[in-house]
Each structure stands twice: as structure tokens, then as C-alpha cells.
C-alpha positions in Angstrom: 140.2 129.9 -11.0 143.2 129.3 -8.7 143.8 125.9 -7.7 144.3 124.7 -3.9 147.3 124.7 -2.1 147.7 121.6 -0.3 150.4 119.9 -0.9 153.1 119.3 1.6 156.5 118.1 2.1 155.5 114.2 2.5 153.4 115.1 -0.8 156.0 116.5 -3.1 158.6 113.7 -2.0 156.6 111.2 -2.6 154.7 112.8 -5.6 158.9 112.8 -7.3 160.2 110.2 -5.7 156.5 107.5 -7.0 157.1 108.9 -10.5 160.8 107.9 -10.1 160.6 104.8 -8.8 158.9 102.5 -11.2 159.7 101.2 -14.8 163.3 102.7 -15.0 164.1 100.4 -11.9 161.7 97.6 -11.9 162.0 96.7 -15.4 165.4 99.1 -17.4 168.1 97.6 -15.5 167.7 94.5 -17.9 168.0 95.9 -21.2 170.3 98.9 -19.7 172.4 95.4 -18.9 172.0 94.0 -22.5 174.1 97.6 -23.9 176.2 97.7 -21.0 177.1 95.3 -19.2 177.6 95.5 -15.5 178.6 99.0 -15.9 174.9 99.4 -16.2 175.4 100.4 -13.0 177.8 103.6 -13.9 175.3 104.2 -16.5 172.2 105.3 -13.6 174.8 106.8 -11.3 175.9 109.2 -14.3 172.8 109.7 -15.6 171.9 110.6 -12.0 174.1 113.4 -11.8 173.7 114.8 -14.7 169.7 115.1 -13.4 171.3 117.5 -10.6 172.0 120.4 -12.7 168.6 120.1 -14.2 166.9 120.0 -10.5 168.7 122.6 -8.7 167.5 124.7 -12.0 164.1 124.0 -11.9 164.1 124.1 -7.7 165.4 127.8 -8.2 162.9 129.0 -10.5 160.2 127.1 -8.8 160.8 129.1 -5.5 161.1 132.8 -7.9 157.7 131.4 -9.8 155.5 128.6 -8.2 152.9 128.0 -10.9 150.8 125.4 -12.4 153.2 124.3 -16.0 156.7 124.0 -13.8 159.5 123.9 -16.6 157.1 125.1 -18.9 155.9 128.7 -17.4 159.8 128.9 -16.2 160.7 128.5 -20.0 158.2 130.8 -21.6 158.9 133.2 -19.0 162.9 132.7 -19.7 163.4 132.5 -23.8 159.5 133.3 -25.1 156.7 131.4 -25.8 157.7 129.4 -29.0 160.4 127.6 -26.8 157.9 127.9 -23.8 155.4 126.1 -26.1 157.7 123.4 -27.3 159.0 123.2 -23.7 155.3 122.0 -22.5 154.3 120.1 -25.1 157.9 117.8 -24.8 157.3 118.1 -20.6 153.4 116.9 -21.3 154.7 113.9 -23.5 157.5 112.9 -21.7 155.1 112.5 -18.5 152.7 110.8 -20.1 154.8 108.6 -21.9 156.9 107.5 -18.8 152.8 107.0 -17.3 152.2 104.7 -20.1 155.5 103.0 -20.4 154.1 102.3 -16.6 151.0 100.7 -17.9 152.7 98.4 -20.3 155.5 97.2 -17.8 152.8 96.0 -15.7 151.6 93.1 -18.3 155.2 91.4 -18.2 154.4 91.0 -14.2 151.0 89.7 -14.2 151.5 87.4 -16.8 153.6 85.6 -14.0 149.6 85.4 -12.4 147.5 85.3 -14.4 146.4 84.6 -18.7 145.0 88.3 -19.8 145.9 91.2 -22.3 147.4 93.8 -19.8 146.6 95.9 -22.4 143.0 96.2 -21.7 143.6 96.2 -17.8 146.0 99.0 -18.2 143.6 101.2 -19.9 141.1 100.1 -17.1 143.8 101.4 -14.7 144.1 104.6 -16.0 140.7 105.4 -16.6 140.7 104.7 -12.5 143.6 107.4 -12.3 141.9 109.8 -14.5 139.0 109.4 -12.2 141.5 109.7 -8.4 142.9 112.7 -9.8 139.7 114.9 -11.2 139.0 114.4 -7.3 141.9 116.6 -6.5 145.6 116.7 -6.1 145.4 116.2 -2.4 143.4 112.6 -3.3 145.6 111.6 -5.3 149.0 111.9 -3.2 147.7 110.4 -0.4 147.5 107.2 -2.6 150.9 108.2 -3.9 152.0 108.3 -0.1 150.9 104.8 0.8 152.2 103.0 -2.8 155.7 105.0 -1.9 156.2 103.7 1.5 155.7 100.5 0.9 158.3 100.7 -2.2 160.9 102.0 -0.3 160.3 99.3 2.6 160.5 96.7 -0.1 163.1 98.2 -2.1 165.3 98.7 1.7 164.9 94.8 2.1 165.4 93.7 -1.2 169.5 95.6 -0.8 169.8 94.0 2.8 169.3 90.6 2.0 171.0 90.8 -1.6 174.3 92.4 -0.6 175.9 89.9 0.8 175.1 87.4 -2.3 177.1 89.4 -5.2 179.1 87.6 -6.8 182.6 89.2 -7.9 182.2 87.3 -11.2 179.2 88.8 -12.6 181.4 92.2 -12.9 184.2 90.7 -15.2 184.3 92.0 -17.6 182.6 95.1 -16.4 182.5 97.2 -19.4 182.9 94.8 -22.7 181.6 97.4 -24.5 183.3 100.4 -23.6 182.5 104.2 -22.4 180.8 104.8 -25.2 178.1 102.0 -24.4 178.0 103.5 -20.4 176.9 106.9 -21.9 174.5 105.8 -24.6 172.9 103.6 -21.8 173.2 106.5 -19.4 171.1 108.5 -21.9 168.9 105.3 -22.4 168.2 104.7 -18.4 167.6 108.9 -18.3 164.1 109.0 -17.8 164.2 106.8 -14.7 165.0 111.0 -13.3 162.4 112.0 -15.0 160.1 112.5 -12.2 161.1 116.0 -11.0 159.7 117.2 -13.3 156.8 116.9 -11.5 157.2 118.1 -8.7 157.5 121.9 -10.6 154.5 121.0 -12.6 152.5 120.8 -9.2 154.1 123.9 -7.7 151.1 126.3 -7.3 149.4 123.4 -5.1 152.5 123.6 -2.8 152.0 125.3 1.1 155.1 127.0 1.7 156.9 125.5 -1.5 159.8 128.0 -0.6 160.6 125.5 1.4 159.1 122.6 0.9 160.0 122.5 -3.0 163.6 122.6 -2.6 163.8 120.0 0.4 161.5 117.4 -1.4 163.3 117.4 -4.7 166.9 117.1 -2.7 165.6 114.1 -0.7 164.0 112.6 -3.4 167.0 112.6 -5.6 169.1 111.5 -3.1 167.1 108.7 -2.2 166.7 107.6 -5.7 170.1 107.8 -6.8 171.3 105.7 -3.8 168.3 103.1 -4.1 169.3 102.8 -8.0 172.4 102.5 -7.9 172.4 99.7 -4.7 169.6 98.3 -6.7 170.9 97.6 -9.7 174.3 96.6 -7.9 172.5 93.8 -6.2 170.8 92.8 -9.3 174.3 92.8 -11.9 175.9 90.9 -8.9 173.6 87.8 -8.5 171.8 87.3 -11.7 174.2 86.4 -14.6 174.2 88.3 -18.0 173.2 85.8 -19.8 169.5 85.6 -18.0 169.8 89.3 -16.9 170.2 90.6 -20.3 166.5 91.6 -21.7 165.1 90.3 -19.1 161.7 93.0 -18.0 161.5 91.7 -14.8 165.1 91.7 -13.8 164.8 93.1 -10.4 162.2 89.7 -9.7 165.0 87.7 -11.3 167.4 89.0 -8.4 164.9 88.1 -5.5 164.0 84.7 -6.5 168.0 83.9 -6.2 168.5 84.7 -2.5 164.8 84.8 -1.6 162.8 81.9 -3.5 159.8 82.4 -5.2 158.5 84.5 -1.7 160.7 86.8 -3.0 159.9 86.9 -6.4 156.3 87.1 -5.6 157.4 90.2 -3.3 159.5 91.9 -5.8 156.6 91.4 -8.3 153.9 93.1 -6.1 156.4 96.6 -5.4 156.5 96.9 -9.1 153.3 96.5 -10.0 152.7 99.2 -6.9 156.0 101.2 -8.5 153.7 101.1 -11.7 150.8 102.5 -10.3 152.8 105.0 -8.6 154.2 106.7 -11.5 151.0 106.2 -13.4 149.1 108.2 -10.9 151.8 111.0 -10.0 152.5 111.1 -14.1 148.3 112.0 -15.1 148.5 114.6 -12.3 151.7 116.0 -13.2 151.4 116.5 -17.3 147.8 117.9 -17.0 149.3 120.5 -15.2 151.6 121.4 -18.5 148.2 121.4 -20.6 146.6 123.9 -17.9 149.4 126.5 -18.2 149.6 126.0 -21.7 146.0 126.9 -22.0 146.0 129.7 -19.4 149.0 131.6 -21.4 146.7 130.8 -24.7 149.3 128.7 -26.5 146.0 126.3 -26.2 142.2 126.4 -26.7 140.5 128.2 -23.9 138.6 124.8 -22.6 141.6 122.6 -22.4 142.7 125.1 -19.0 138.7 125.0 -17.7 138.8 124.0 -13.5 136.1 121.6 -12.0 134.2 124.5 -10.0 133.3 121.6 -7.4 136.7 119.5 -6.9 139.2 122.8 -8.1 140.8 120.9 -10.8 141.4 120.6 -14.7 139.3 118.5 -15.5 139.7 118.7 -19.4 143.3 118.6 -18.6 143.3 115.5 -16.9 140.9 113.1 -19.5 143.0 114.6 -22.1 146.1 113.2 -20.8 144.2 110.0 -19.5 143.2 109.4 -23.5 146.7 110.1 -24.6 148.0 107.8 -22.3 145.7 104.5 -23.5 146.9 105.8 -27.2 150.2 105.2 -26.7 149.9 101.8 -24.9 150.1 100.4 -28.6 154.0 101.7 -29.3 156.8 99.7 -28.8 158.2 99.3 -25.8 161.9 100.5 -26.7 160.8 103.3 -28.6 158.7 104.6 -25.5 161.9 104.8 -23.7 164.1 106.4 -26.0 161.5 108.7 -26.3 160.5 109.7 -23.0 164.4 109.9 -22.3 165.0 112.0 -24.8 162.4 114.7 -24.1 163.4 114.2 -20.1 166.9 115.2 -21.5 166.0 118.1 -23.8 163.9 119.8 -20.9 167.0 119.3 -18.7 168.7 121.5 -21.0 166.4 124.1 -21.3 165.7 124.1 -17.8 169.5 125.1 -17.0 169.7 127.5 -19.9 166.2 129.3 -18.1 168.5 129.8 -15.5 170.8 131.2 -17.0 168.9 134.1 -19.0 167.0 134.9 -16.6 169.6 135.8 -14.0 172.0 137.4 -17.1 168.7 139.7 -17.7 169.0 140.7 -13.8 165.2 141.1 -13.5 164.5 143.0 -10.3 161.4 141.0 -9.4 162.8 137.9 -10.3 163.4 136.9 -6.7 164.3 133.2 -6.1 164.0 131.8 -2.5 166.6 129.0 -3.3 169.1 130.3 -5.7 171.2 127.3 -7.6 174.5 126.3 -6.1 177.8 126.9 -8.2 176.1 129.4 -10.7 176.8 129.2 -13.7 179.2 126.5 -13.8 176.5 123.9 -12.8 174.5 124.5 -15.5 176.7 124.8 -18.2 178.0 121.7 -16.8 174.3 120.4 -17.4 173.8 121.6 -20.5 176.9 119.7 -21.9 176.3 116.7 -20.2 172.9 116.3 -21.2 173.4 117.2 -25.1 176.6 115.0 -25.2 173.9 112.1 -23.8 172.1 112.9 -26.8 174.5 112.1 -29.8 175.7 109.0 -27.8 172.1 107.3 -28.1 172.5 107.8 -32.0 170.7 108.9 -34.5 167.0 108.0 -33.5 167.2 109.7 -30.7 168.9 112.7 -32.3 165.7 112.1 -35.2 162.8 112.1 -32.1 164.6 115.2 -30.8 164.1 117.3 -34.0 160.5 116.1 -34.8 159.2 116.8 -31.4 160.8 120.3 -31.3 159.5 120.8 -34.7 155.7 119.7 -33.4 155.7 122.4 -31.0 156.8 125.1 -33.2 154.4 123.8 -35.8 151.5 124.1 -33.3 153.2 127.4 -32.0 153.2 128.8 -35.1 149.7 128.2 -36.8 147.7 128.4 -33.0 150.1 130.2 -30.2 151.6 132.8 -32.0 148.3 134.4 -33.0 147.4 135.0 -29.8 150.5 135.5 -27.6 151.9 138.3 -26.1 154.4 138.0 -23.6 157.2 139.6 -22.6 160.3 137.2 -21.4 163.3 137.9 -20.1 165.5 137.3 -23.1 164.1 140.3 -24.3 166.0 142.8 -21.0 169.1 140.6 -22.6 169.0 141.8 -25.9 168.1 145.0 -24.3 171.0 145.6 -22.5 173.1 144.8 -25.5 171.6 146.2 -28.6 170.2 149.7 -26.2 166.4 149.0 -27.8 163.4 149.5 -25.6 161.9 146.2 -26.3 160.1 145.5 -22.5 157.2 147.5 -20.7 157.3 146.0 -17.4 154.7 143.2 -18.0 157.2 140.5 -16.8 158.7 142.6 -13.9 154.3 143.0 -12.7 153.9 139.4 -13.1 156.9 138.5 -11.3 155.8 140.7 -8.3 152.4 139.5 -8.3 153.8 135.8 -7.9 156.1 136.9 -5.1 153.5 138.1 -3.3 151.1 135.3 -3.8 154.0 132.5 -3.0 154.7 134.7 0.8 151.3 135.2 1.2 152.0 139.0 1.6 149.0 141.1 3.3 148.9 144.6 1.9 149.3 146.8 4.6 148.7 150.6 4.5 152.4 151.3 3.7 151.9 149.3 0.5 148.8 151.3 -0.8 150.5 154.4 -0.2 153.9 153.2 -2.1 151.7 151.9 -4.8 149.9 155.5 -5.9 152.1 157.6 -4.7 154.8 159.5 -6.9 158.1 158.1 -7.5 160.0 160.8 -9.2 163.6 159.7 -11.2 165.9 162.7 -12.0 169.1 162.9 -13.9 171.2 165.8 -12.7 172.7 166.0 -9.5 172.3 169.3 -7.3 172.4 171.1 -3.5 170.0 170.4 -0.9 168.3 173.6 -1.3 167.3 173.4 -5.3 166.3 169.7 -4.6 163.4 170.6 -1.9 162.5 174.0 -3.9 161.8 171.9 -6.8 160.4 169.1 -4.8 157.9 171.7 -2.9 156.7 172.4 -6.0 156.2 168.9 -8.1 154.3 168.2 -4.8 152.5 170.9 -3.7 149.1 170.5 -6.2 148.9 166.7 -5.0 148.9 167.4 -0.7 146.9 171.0 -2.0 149.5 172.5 0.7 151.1 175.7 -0.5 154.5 175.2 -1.9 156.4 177.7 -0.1 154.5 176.1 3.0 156.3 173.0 2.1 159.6 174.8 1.5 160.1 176.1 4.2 159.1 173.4 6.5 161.7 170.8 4.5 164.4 173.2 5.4 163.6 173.7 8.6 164.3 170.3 8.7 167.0 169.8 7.1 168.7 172.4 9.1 167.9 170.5 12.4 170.6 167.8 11.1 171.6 165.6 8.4 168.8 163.7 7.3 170.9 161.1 6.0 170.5 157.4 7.7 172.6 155.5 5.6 175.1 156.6 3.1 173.3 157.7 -0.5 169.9 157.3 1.7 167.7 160.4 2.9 164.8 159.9 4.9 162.9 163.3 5.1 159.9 163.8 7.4 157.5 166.8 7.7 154.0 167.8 9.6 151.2 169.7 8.0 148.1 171.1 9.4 145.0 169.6 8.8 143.6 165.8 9.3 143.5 163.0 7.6 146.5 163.3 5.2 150.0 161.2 5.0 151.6 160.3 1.6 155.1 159.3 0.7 157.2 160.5 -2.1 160.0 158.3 -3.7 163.2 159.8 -5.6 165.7 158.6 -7.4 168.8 161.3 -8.1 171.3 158.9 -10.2 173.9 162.2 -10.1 173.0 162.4 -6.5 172.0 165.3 -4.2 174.6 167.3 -1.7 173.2 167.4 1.8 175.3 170.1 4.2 176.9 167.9 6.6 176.5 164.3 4.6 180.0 162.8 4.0 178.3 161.1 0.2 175.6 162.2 -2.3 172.0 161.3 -1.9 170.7 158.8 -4.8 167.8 157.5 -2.7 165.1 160.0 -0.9 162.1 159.6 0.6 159.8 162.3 1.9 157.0 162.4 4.2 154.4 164.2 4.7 151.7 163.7 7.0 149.2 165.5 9.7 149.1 165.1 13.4 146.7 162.6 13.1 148.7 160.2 10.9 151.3 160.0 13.6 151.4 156.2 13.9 151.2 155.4 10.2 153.9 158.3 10.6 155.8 156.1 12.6 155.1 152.8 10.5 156.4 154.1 7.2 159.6 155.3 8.7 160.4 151.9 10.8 159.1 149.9 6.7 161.4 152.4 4.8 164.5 151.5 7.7 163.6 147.6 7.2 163.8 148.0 3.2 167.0 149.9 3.2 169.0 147.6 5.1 169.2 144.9 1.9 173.0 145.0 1.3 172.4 145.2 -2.6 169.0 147.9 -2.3 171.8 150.8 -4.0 173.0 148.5 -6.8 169.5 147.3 -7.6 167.9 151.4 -6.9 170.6 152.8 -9.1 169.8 149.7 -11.9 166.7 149.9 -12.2 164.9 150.7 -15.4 162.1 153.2 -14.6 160.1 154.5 -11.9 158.0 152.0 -11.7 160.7 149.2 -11.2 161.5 151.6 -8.4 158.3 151.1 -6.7 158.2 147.4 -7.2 161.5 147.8 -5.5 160.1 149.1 -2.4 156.7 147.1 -2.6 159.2 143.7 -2.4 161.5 145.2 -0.2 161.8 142.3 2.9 159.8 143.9 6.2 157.4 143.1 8.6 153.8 144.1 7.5 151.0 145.1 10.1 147.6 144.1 8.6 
């Protein structure tokens, strides 16, 4: 069952920007300060940047593939379904930690209120969440829209009123423990970014997410990356180390010094709302991972079952809910180096996605916001992100390995047995070793989800183009021997005698060139009868020689119609004219692999469809 699209551009910032704002602001800064220093502050602005590689990834293939599973389907789809299968599971754990790791910063806020294990009261909240969200996505951002307002309002004030009382001091020395600590803490702080991820998780409930998508994730960064870094600014510069350090209410801390205890009080109240931000945007995000991981049956059958009344996974949803009350029993420093970790590691598969799948230069892979600076930006990712890695040290390098290891484990002994899907590593190692190791299942898919994210109608022109012949020949040859042979690989299919045919193609060929564009012949015939129009498709990689044409022919089309048939006559010539005027349409015809890719070719091909 599809889910609902609903989701619009308010929704998907808010539904990043919730997710973002939270723990790694309201309650890192403190121990980010502890490792440090002041150049904590260096620490989120780098870690910052190198989450812009990673979104400008996932933004590109979320445009080419908006599905439920985000990183996930993107990855599986990219390098195969072990790595697709890790790829989730680290994507479902690093959400649902970063929810958790919510949960528990809550209890070092209310304590400030009132005597009570936050433990208990966290698992009451998300039990609540659980419940907003198996109402339906479109529930459950409109809460995300209120909490996220009101954050940013806060957060806005918070940097007016702070600015002016840094203190110079504070900063000296800046970075008494060197680069080295600025990158390890960079790496530490990493998951604060980690709500992107969400936003691709979500993608099939996106209206118009070829726009929407890209626009939401750029504002959202952007925001965050300037709110952080002020932030945490204003913090370093008015709280001194020696109450900042460990401190897990370190943004409070800041208000109460140029605010009072209003101010504290204030503070407190936007992170408990930051808290319950990210807790609700994390439960509806990683369910979404467990859904696709299901639907691609890397996962039991039931886990992917859809609520027939509200359209959502319900399954999903508790699972993650459950998960998320587990984990409220682990240490607090190990949740974040292990959320930040896996936010890191599906950074760097995201950018290597991009990178196979545009080196496997699938036809139908057709993104509507193609990454800037290809492919130095995500190389640039991919080596920022691992260097990250080996500068948190060994346990994180330790959690790394054994969560890649779980997913191949559960790959292995559950997904493999039942999957088979082609991915575009595959046309890679293709092209290099000259195996035939695709049949086209990823090239269908991909057109099926182009046409589902543009809402495409199908139009007559497209049920003609998708049974009728498309014929791919080798040798090159005149005019003449082309229609003679063309006459007869037709003839049985219209039932019209082949010399019939013959002799009407040359009759009109000799009434000009039917050449439109150079390598491109458009030629169009009558036929007696009623009731009869079909199109035929060819492909001549030597090319054909037309008398009068000033360049072979490698792309022909012929129709053939009745009186009748005059307007769809008339509509197949003006959709062949829109297709043909793509700038790359002879470097992708003469590419492509078979006939069919042909087809899919013209069935994609941009135009304006009358339905």
C-alpha cells in the first residue's frame, strides 16, 4: 500500500530542522567544551560542512528516487543490498538513538522542577509519540511545526541578548588542546546534523519533493549551522570553562548570566520542546528505514504492513517506539559516540551512492537536483567524514566495525535468501569486465519512480511507444534497403502489404529529406482503412544515408496511421519533436544498452502530455 503524500515545504524544514535542533545544542556544547575548549565552536562549524557533502548527496538521489527508506533504498539501489541492508539498519539506529538520547536529556532539565525518574516519564513520552505518529505523518509535523517555531523564536532571542555579553577572555586560550581535539570533538558534536537524514527517509510523503526536498534541506542546514555556531559562541563567551565544562544544561547556564533565572527558566522550556522535537520527527523518520527494509524483503513481511485506516506502518513505528525505551538504559556518552558515528558512516556511503550511480550512467536514473561540484564534493565528503572517524579513537572505530558487521550478519542468514536486486554497481563492473550481469530491472524501476514523483498521465502516445517495435540494427546502409527491409519487418504487424508500404515510404522520401534534426528522421505515411496508427522506433548505430541529408541517420521514427488517426497523427509528430530537442538525446540513444532502454528513452523523454 502506498503511503500519502502530504508533506510540504514548512513540513520537511521543520521535520530536519526539529530533529536537528535538540540535544546536540541544548545539552553537547558542554562536554564538546570539556575536549575542546572554546574551539568547540570550530568543532560544529566543521562538522557542519562536512554534513554538506552528505546532504547535497542525499538531496540528489532523493529527487532521481523519492521513496519510503531515504539513504537506505538510494544505497541498495547504488552498491546492492548487503550494503543497502547495513546502510538501514545503521540509518534506523542512528535515528532512534539520537530520539532516545532526546528522552534522557530531558531528565537533567526537569530535575531543575521537579524530584522524579525522567526515566519513566521519558518512556511515557514516547509511547505518546508512538501513538501521534501511527495517526499519520501529516499529524505528526504539524506538532513538529509548532515545537519548531517556537525554538527558533527562543533560540533568535537567546543570540540577541547574549552577544553583546561575550567576554574576550573566555576564548584564551582557545584551543589548549590542539587541532586534533577540534576534529575528534567535531566527529563527537556530528550527530547534532544528523537530522537530514530524515527528511530522505520521509521522501515518498513529499508533494512535489523535486522541489520541495532540495529547498527544505538547504534552509534547514543553513539555519542550523548559523543558529549552532552563534549559539554556542554566546555560550563559550559568557559562561567560563570551569562551570561550562560537563555541564548538560550549558545553553541554560548562558541565559541565567545575562537573563536571571527568567532566562534560565526560558532556555529550560525550548529544550525540553527541542527534546520532544527530535523525539517525534526521530520515531517517524527511522520507521520509515524498517518499512523499506521490509518492502525489499531484507525484513519479515509484517514489519512493512500499513494501517489500512490511518496509511501508516504501524509495526514499524511500535518497533522503533520499543527500541527507543530500550536504549534509555545506556550511557549517555556512549549514545553519542554512537549515534555520531553511524550519522558519519551513512554520510559516506551516501556520497559514494552518488558516485556509482552516476559512473554507471543509468539512463533512467534522472535526478531533478543534480549535486553541485560533482565529484569533487563528495570525495571531499568521503575523506572528511572517515578522517572524523580515526580522530574519535578507537571506540568509535570499534562501534563502526560491529554495527557494520550486524547488518551483514542479519544480511547474510535473513536478506540474502530472499533478495534479488539489481544495483547499479553491477552496469559498473559491466562496462569494465564486458559481462552481461543487468536485465533492465533497475533501469524499469527507475522509470516507474520518475513517473510516479511527476505525476505523469499516460497519454495515448505512451501506450503506443510502450508495445510498439523498437528495432536496433548494426550495419549502416542507403535509404532505399533501409525502408525495403523496414516494409517488410512491419508489414505482418499493420497486415498492410509490404510492397504497399514500400512504395508509399518512398514516395515520401522522394518529396524531401525527411531529416529534422541532424542523425534524426521523422518518417510519416497514410494507409487505407480506419482505426489504425502505430509508431516504429530504430536505432541504426552505423547510421542510414538519406539522398539529400548532409549526416547519417542513427535515430528513425516511422509512422503509420489512417485518415482517421489524423490528430493522434499530429500528436505523435509534435511528442517525437518535444523528445528530440534534449541536447544529450544522441549521446544517451547511441549509449544505450538494448531496445528496451530505447523505449524507456522515449517514454521519459520531457514533453507535454494530453490526457
Amino acid at each position: 500500500m502506498k503511503l500519502k503524500k502530504e508533506l510540504n515545504l514548512v513540513d520537511v524544514f521543520c521535520l530536519a530542522t526539529g530533529a536537528m535542533v535538540s540535544s546536540g545544542l541544548f545539552i553537547l556544547p558542554g562536554l564538546a567544551h570539556a575536549l575542546a575548549g572554546p574551539a568547540v565552536v570550530l568543532s560544529y562549524l566543521v562538522a557542519g560542512l562536512l554534513a554538506v557533502p552528505g546532504m547535497f548527496s542525499i538531496v540528489e538521489m532523493a529527487t532521481a528516487m523519492p521513496k519510503a527508506g531515504g539513504d537506505y533504498f538510494f544505497v541498495t539501489r547504488s552498491v546492492g543490498p548487503a550494503v543497502g541492508t547495513v546502510s538501514g539498519l545503521l540509518s534506523w539506529f542512528s535515528l532512534s538513538l539520537k530520539s532516545a538520547f532526546a528522552l534522557v536529556g530531558m531528565s537533567a532539565f526537569t530535575v531543575l522542577l521537579v524530584d522524579v525518574d525522567m526515566r519513566l516519564v521519558a518512556a511515557g513520552l514516547c509511547v505518546c509519540f508512538v501513538l501521534v505518529n501511527l495517526a499519520g505523518a501529516k499529524e505528526a509535523t504539524r506538532f513538529q511545526i509548532l515545537l519548531v517555531f517556537g525554538l527558533l523564536a527562543l533560540m533568535t532571542v537567546y543570540v540577541v541578548l547574549g552577544f553583546p555579553r561575550v567576554s574576550i577572555r573566555y576564548f584564551e586560550p582557545f584551543a589548549p588542546r590542539g587541532i586534533a581535539a577540534v576534529l575528534s570533538t567535531a566527529g563527537f558534536v556530528f550527530v547534532s546534523f544528523g537530522g537530514l537524514l530524515n527528511v530522505a527517509s520521509v521522501a515518498e510523503e513529499i508533494k512535489n519533493p523535486t522541489r520541495v526536498i532540495p529547498l527544505g534541506m538547504v534552509l534547514s542546514l543553513s539555519v542550523i549551522c548559523v543558529f549552532y555556531t552563534l549559539m554556542v559562541f554566546v555560550t563559550s563567551g559568557v559562561v567560563g570553562a570551569e562551570k561550562l565544562d560537563f555541564s548538560l544544561t550549558p545553553i541554560s547556564d548562558g541565559a541565567a548570566v545575562f537573563m536571571g533565572a527568567p532566562g534560565r527558566v526560558a532556555m529550560s522550556v525550548a529544550a525540553v520542546l527541542a527534546f520532544v522535537s527530535t523525539a517525534n520527527a526521530g520515531i517517524l523518520s527511522a520507521s520509515r528505514y524498517l518499512l523499506a527494509l521490509s518492502r525489499d524483503e531484507l525484513m519479515p513481511a509484517f514489519v512493512g504492513r500499513v494501517s489500512r485506516r490511518f496509511q501508516t506502518p504501524h509495526v514499524a513505528v511500535t518497533l522503533t517506539g520499543a527500541f527507543m525505551i530500550a536504549v534509555l538504559l545506556l550511557d549517555l556518552k556512549v549514545l553519542v559516540e554512537a549515534a555520531s558515528t553511524v550519522v558519519i558512516l551513512n554520510n559516506i556511503l551516501s556520497n559514494l551512492s552518488v558516485v556509482i550511480l552516476r559512473e554507471s550512467r543509468l539512463l533512467n536514473y534522472r535526478p531533478a537536483f543534480p549535486s553541485p561540484l560533482y565529484p569533487w564534493m563528495q570525495v571531499a565528503g568521503i575523506a572528511g567524514c572517515t578522517l572524523l572517524i580515526f580522530e574519535m579513537g578507537q571506540q568509535a572505530l570499534l562501534i563502526s566495525l560491529l554495527l557494520v558487521a550486524g547488518g551483514l550478519f542479519i544480511y547474510w542468514f535473513y536478506g540474502r535468501i530472499k533478495a534479488n536486486r539489481e544495483y547499479a554497481l553491477l552496469h559498473i563492473v559491466e562496462r569494465v569486465s564486458a559481462k552481461e550481469l543487468s536485465e533492465g530491472m533497475l533501469e524499469s524501476e527507475l522509470k516507474d519512480i520518475v513517473r510516479e514523483r511527476d505525476e505523469w498521465c499516460m497519454d495515448r502516445f505512451d501506450r503506443i511507444i510502450e508495445k510498439t517495435m523498437f528495432l536496433d540494427l548494426e550495419e549502416g546502409m542507403k535509404a532505399e534497403d533501409f525502408f525495403g527491409r523496414m516494409a517488410e519487418e512491419i508489414s505482418e504487424v499493420l497486415r498492410v502489404p509490404w510492397e504497399a508500404l514500400f512504395r508509399l515510404f518512398m514516395k515520401r522520401e522522394s518529396q524531401g529529406s525527411p531529416m529534422i534534426l541532424p542523425g534524426v528522421v521523422v518518417s510519416d505515411i497514410v494507409v487505407e482503412g480506419e482505426d489504425l496508427f502505430d509508431v516504429f522506433v530504430i536505432r541504426c548505430r552505423e547510421g542510414i544515408e538519406f539522398p539529400g541529408a548532409d549526416s547519417k541517420a542513427h535515430m528513425v521514427f516511422l509512422l503509420v496511421g489512417t485518415p482517421n488517426e489524423r490528430n493522434l497523427h499530429l500528436h505523435a509528430l509534435m511528442s517525437i519533436a518535444q523528445i528530440i530537442q534534449d541536447p544529450s538525446m544522441e549521446e544517451k540513444w547511441l549509449e544505450a544498452k538494448s531496445a528496451e532502454a530505447l523505449r524507456d528513452l522515449i517514454l521519459l523523454g520531457e514533453r507535454r502530455r494530453i490526457c
